[in-house]
C-alpha positions in Angstrom: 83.1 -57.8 -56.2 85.5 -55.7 -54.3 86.8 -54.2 -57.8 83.1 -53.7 -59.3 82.6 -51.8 -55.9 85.5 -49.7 -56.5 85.0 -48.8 -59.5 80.9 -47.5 -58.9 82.8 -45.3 -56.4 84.9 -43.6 -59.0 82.9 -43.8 -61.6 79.9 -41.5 -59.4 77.2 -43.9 -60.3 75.9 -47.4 -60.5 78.0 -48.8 -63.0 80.7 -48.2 -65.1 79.4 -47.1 -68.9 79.3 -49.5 -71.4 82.7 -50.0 -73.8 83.2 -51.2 -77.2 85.6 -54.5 -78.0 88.4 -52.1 -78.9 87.9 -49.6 -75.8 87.8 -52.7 -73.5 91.1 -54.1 -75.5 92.7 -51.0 -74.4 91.6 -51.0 -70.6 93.2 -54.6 -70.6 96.1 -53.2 -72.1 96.4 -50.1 -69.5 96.2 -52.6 -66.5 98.5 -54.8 -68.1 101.3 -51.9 -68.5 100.7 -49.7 -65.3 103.7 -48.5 -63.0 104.7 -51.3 -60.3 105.3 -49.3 -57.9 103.1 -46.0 -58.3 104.4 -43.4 -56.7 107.0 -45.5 -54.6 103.7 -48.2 -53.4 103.4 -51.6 -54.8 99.9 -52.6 -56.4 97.5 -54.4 -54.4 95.3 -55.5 -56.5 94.0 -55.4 -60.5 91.2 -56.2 -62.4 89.7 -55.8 -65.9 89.1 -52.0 -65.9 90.4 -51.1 -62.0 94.1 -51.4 -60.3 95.0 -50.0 -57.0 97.9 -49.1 -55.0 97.1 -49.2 -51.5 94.0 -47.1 -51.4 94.9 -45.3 -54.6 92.3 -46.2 -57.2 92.1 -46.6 -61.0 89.6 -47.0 -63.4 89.4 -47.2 -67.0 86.5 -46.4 -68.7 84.6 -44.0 -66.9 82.0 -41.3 -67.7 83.4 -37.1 -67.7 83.0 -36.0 -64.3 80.0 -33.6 -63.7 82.1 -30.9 -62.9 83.8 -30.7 -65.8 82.5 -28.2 -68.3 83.7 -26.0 -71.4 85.1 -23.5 -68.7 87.4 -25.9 -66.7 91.0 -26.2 -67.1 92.9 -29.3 -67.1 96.5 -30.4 -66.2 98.8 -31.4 -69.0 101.1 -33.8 -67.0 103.4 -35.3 -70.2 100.8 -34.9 -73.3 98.1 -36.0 -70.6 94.9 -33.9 -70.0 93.7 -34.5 -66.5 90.8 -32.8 -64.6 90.6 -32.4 -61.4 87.8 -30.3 -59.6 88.6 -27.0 -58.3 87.7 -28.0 -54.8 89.6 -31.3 -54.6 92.7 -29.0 -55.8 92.6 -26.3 -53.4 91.8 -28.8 -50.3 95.0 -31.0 -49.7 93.8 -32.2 -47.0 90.6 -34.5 -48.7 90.2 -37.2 -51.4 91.1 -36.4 -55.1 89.8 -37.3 -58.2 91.7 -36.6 -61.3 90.2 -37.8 -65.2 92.4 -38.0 -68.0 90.4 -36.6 -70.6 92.7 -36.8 -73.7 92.5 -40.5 -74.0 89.8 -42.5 -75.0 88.6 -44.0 -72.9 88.7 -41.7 -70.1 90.5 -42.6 -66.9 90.5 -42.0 -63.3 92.5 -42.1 -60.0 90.6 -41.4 -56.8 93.6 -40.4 -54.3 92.2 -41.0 -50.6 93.3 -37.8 -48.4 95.8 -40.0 -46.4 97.6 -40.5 -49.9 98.2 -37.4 -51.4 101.3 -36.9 -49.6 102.7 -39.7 -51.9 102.7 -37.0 -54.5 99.7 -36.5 -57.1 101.8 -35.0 -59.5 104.2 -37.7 -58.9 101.3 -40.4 -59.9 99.9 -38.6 -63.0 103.6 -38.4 -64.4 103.9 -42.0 -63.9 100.8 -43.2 -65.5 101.0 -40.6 -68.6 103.3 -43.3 -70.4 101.0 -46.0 -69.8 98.0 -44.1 -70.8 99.6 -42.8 -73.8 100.9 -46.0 -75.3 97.6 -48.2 -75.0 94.6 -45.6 -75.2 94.1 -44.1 -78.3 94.1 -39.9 -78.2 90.9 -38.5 -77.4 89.6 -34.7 -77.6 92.0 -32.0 -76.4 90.8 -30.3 -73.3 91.4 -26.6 -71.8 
């Protein structure tokens, strides 16, 4: 319940979109081969689609974020397009959402505020092999 709970959070609404067979195979897959540690803490917990270290949160198989538009740029950490809203980037101090949205399906990791001085960047380099070897490439972004 805990995990479903999680993952409405980071997905911004009341459920996570639906997959297909192959696009859940994948999530599987990503859970199965994420970092243990991330960014130096071990993970407490993992699910179908969600895994978490501490209060570090990720979810595969979400929808774009509604901030994201043809105008927004996106982080290439390793051959991985992340997004991250504009305000989340330039306030340190709060909670962070980045998508990766050059993989299919899309991902996220919601970084609580009290987390970020693990190292963001440290995360996203981390995951990008993961994501890369199980999800299949999706649309470039800017």
């Amino acid at each position: 319940m805990l995990a479903l709970v999680l993952a409405w959070s980071l997905a911004g609404c009341s459920d996570l979109p639906d997959l297909s067979a192959d696009e859940e195979r994948a999530c599987a897959d990503l859970i199965e081969a994420l970092p243990d540690p991330l960014a130096g803490t071990a993970m407490s917990d993992a699910h179908d689609r969600t895994a978490s270290w501490g209060g570090v949160e990720l979810t595969c198989g979400v929808d774009e974020p509604e901030a994201y538009d043809e105008y927004a740029p996106c982080l290439d950490v390793r051959g991985v397009g992340w997004f991250v809203p504009d305000d989340e980037l330039e306030d340190l101090g709060g909670d962070a959402t980045a998508t990766a949205l050059t993989t299919t399906p899309y991902v996220a990791l919601h970084v609580p505020a009290q987390d970020r001085s693990a190292g963001v960047d440290t995360m996203l380099t981390e995951l990008a092999g993961p994501l890369k070897e199980t999800l299949a490439a999706g649309e470039p972004c800017h």
